[in-house]
C-alpha positions as CSV (number, residue, x, y, z in Angstrom):
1,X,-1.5,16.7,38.1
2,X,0.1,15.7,34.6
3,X,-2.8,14.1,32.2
4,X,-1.9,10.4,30.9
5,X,-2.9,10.4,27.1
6,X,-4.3,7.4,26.3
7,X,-2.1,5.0,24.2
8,X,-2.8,1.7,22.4
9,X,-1.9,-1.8,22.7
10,X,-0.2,-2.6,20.0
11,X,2.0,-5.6,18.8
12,X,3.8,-6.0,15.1
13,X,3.5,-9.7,13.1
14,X,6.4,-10.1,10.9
15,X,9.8,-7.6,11.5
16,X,11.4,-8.3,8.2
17,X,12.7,-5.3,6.3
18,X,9.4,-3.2,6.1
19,X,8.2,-4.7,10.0
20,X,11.4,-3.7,11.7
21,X,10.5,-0.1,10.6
22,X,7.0,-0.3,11.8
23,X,8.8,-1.7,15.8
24,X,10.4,1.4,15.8
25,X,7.9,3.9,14.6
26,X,5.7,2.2,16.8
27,X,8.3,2.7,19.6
28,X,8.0,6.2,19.0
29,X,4.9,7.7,18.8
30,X,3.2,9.0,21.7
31,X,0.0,7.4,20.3
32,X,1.5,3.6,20.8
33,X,2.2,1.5,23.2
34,X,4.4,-1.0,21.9
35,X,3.6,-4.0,23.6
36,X,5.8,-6.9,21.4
37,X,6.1,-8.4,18.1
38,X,6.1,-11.9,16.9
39,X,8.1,-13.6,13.9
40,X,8.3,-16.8,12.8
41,X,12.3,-16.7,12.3
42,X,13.6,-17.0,15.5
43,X,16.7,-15.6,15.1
44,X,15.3,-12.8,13.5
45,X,13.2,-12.5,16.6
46,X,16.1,-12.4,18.6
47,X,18.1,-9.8,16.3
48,X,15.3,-7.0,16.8
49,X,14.7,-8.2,20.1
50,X,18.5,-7.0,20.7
51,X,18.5,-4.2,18.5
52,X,15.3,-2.1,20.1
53,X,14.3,-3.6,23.4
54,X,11.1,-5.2,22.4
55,X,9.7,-8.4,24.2
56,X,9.4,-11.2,21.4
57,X,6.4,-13.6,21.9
58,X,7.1,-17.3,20.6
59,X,3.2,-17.6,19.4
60,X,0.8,-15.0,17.8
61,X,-1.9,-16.0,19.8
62,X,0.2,-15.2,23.1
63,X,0.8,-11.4,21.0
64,X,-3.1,-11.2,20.2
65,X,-4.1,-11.7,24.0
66,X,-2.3,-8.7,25.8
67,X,-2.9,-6.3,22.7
68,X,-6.0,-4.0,21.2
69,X,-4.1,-3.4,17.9
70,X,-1.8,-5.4,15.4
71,X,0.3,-4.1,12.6
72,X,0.4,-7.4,10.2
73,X,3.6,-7.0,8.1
74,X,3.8,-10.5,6.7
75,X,4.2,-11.6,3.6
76,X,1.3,-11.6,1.2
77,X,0.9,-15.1,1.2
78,X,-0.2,-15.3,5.1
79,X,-2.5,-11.7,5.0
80,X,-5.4,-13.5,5.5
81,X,-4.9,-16.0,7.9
82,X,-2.9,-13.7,10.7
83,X,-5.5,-11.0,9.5
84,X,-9.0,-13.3,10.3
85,X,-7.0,-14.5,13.8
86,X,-6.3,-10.9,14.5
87,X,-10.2,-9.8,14.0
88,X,-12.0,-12.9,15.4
89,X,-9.5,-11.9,18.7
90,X,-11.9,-8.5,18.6
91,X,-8.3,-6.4,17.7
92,X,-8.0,-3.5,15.1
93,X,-5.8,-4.7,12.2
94,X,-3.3,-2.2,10.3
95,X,-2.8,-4.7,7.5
96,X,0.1,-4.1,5.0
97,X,-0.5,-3.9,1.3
98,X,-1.7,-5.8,-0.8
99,X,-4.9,-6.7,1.4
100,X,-4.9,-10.5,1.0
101,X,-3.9,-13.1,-2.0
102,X,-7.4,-13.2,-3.4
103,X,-10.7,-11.2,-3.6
104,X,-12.6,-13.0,-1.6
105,X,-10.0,-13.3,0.9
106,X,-10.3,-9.7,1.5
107,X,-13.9,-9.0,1.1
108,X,-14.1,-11.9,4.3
109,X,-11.6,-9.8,6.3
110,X,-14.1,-6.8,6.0
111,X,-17.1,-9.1,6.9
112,X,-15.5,-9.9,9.8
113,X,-14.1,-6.2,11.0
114,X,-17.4,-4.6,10.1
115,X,-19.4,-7.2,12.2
116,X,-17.1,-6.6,15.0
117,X,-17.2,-2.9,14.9
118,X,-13.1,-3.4,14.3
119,X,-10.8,-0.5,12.5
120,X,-9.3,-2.6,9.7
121,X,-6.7,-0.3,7.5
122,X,-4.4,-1.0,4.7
123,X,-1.2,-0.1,4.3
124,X,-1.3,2.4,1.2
125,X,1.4,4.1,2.3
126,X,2.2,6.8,-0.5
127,X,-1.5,8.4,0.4
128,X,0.7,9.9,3.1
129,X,3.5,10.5,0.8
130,X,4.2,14.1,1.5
131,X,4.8,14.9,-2.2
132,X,1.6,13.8,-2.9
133,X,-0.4,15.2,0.1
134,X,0.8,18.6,-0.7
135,X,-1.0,18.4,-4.1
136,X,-4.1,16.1,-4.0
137,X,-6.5,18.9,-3.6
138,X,-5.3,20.5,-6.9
139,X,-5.0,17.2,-9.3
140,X,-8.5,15.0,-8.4
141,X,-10.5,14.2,-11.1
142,X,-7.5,14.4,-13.8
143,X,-8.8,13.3,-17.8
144,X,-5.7,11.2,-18.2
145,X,-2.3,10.3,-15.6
146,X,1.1,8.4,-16.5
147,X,3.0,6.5,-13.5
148,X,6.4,4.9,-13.5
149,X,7.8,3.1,-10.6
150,X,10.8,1.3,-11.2
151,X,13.4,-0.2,-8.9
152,X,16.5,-2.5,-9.1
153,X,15.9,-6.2,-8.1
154,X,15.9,-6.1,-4.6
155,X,15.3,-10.0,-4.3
156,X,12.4,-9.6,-1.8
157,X,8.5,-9.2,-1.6
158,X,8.7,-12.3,-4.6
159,X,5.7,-14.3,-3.1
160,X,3.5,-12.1,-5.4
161,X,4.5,-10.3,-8.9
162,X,5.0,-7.3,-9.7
163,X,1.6,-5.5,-10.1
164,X,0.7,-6.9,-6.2
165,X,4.5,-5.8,-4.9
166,X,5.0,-2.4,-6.5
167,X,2.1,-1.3,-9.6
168,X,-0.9,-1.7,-7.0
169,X,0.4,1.8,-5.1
170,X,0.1,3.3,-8.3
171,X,-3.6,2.0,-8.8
172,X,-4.5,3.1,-5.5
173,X,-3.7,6.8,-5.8
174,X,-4.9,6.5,-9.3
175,X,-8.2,5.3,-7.5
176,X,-8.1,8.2,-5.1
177,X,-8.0,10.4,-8.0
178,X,-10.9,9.1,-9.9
179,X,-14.0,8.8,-8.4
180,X,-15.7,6.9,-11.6
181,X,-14.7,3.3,-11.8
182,X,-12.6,1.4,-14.1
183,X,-14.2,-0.1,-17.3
184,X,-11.4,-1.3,-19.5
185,X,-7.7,-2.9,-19.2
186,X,-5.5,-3.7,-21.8
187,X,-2.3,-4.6,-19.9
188,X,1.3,-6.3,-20.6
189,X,3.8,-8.0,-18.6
190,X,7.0,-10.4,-18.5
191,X,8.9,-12.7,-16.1
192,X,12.8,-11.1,-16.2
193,X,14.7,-12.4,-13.3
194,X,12.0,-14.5,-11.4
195,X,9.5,-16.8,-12.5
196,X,6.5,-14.4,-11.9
197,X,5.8,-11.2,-14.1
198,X,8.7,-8.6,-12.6
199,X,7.8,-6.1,-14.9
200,X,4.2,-4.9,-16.2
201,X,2.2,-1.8,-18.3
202,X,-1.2,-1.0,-17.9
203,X,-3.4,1.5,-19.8
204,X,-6.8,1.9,-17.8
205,X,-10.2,3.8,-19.1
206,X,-12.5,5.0,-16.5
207,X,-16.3,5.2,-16.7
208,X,-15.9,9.4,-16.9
209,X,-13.6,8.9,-20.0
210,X,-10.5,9.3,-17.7
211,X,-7.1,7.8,-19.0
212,X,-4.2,6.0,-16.8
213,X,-0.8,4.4,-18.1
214,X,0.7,3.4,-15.5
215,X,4.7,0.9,-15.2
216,X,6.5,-0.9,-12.7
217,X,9.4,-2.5,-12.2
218,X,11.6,-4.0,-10.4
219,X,14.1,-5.2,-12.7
220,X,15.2,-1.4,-13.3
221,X,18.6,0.3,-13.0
222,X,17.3,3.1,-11.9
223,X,14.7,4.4,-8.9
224,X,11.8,6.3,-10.2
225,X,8.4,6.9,-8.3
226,X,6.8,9.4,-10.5
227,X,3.3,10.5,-11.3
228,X,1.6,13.1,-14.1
229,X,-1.5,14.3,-14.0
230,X,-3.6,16.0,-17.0
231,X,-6.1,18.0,-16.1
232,X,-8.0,20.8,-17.7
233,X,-5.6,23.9,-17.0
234,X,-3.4,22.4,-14.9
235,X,-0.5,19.9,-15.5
236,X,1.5,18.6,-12.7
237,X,4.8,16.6,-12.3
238,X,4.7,14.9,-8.7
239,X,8.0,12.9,-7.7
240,X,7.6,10.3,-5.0
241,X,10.9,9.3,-4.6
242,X,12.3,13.1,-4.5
243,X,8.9,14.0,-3.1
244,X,9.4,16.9,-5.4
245,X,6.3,18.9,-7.2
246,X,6.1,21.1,-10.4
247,X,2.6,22.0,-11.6
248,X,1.5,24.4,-14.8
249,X,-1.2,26.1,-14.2
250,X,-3.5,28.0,-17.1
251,X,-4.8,31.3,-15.4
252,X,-6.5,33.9,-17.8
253,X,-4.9,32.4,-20.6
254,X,-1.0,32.7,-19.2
255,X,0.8,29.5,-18.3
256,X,2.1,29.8,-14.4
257,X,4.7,27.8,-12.7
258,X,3.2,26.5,-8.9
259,X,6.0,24.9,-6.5
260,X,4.0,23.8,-4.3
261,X,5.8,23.5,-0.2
262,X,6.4,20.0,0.5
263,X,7.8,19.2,3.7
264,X,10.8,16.6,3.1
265,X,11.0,15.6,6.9
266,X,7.6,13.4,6.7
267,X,7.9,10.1,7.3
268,X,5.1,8.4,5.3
269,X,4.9,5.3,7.1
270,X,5.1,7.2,10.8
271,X,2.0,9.3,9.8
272,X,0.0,5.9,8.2
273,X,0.4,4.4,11.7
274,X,-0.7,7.5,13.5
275,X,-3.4,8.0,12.0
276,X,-4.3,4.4,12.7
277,X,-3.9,5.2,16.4
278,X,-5.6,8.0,16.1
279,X,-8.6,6.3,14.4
280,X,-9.2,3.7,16.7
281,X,-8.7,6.7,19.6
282,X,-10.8,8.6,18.5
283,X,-13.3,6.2,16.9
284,X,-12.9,7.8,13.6
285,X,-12.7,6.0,10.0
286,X,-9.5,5.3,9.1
287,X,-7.8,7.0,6.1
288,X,-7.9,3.5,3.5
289,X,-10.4,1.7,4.7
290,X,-10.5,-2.4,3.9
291,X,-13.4,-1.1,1.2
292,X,-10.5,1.2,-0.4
293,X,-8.0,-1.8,0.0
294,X,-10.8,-4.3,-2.1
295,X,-11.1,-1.7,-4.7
296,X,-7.5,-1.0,-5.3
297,X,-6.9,-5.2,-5.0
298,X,-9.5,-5.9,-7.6
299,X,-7.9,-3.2,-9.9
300,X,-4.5,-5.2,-9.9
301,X,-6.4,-9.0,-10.3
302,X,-7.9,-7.7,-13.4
303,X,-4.6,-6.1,-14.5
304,X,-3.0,-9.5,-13.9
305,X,-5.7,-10.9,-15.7
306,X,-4.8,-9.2,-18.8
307,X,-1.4,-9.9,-18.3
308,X,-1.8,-13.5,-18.8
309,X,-4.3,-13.5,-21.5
310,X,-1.9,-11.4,-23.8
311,X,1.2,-13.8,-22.3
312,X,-1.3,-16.8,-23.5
313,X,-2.0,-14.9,-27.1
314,X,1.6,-14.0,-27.5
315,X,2.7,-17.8,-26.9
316,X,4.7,-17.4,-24.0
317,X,1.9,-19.0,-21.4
318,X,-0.1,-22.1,-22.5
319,X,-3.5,-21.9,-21.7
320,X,-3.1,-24.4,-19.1
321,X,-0.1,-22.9,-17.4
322,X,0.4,-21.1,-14.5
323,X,0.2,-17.3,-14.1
324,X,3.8,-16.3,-14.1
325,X,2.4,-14.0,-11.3
């Protein structure tokens, strides 16, 4: 007699550009049983209805009551509120990046998973990056790391700014990297082509005297998803976007070139939601926990912080106005 793995439950909130992928990742992993999605567009909901063959539910409470996972792929603004239905319904949350809106927003959303004894992880998605995963033993605890990520204007994800759309993957690995915490910001930022900050610098200083200059953009001509790392004997040149990797190593006082193998074929996102699966399977911890989530969301409020005291110091931003965030 053939064994039946066991498969989770699981539906998808929101099937805009980044939810349509998680429908069909979902719809193929052997891990998943793709129950529905729900969207508040209903022609959209019709569209990938058509496209994959996935039952549409008109309500997310109708989603939530014949499911034991959700994949929450939203936008920003309604995290929290499709996040604290999804947990008080007792079901695992996958919940995109960035967490919630605010702080406490998230820091209620782990209250309420831990109390349940409910997986709650966020999507950081270039943890899985395979570029990066083939050299994250070798490059933790760096002394300093510079990190550009710059895209054209795509003319989506602008409910939030900049440093909550693209910089905060950036802090996140940086976070992984560095296990002392963040003491200083000084950080800089402009509205280009929207009326929140579109592009933003950062230069962070860590307890252990660690160093971070990190960019985004989206109002780039180019595509760049790069990260250096400094560390003693060893420099290394990691390429997101390419998933490419060049390290230097210092070995008995001769420089060495390292390629590390990266396998190209890895689909970041399809390995973030298996190990999901697998977590709540398996009753394991997931990979970025809500914790990990918090740390890398406060990281970017402070960042946007500073952004809007220099706008107000530089006369751009009255001290009354709004965050251009």
């Amino acid at each position: 007699m053939t064994k039946v793995e066991p498969r989770v439950r699981i539906g998808v909130a929101g099937v805009g550009s980044l939810g349509q992928h998680h429908v069909r990742i979902l719809q193929e992993l052997p891990e998943a049983e793709l129950v529905g999605f729900y969207d508040v567009d209903p022609a959209r909901s019709r569209e990938i209805q058509d496209r994959f063959g996935v039952p549409a539910f008109d309500r997310l409470e109708s989603l939530l009551n014949e499911v034991d996972a959700l994949s929450c792929v939203v936008p920003t603004t309604a995290h929290f509120e499709v996040g604290r239905q999804t947990l008080e319904h007792d079901i695992h949350l996958f919940l995109e990046k960035p967490m919630t809106e605010t702080v406490e927003e998230a820091e209620t959303l782990i209250q309420i998973a831990r109390q349940r004894g409910l997986k709650l992880q966020v999507g950081h998605v270039e943890r899985f990056n395979p570029a990066f995963q083939a050299v994250y033993p070798m490059i933790q605890h760096p002394r300093f790391v510079e990190i550009h990520r710059l895209a054209p204007f795509a003319g989506r994800g602008l409910d939030v700014d900049v440093i909550l759309d693209l910089m905060i993957h950036d802090l996140d690995l940086v976070l992984a990297l560095i296990p002392s915490e963040p003491v200083a910001v000084d950080a800089v930022g402009v509205p280009v082509l929207t009326g929140r900050v579109d592009l933003a610098n950062a230069r962070i200083q860590f307890a252990g005297g660690e160093r971070v200059n990190v960019t985004a953009s989206r109002t780039s001509f180019e595509k760049m998803r790069k990260i250096r790392v400094f560390k003693e004997d060893l420099y290394a040149s990691v390429d997101l976007l390419a998933r490419d990797v060049e390290l230097f190593l210092r070995h008995e006082g001769t420089v060495l070139p390292y390629f590390p193998p990266v396998d190209r074929r890895v689909e970041p996102l399809k390995e973030e939601l298996r190990a999901f699966l697998q977590a709540i399977l398996h009753d394991t911890a997931v990979p970025v926990s809500g914790e990990q989530g918090l740390r890398a969301l406060r990281l970017a409020m402070w960042v946007r912080e500073e952004v809007r005291r220099n706008l107000i110091q530089s006369g751009l931003l009255s001290q009354q106005g709004e965050t251009p965030a």
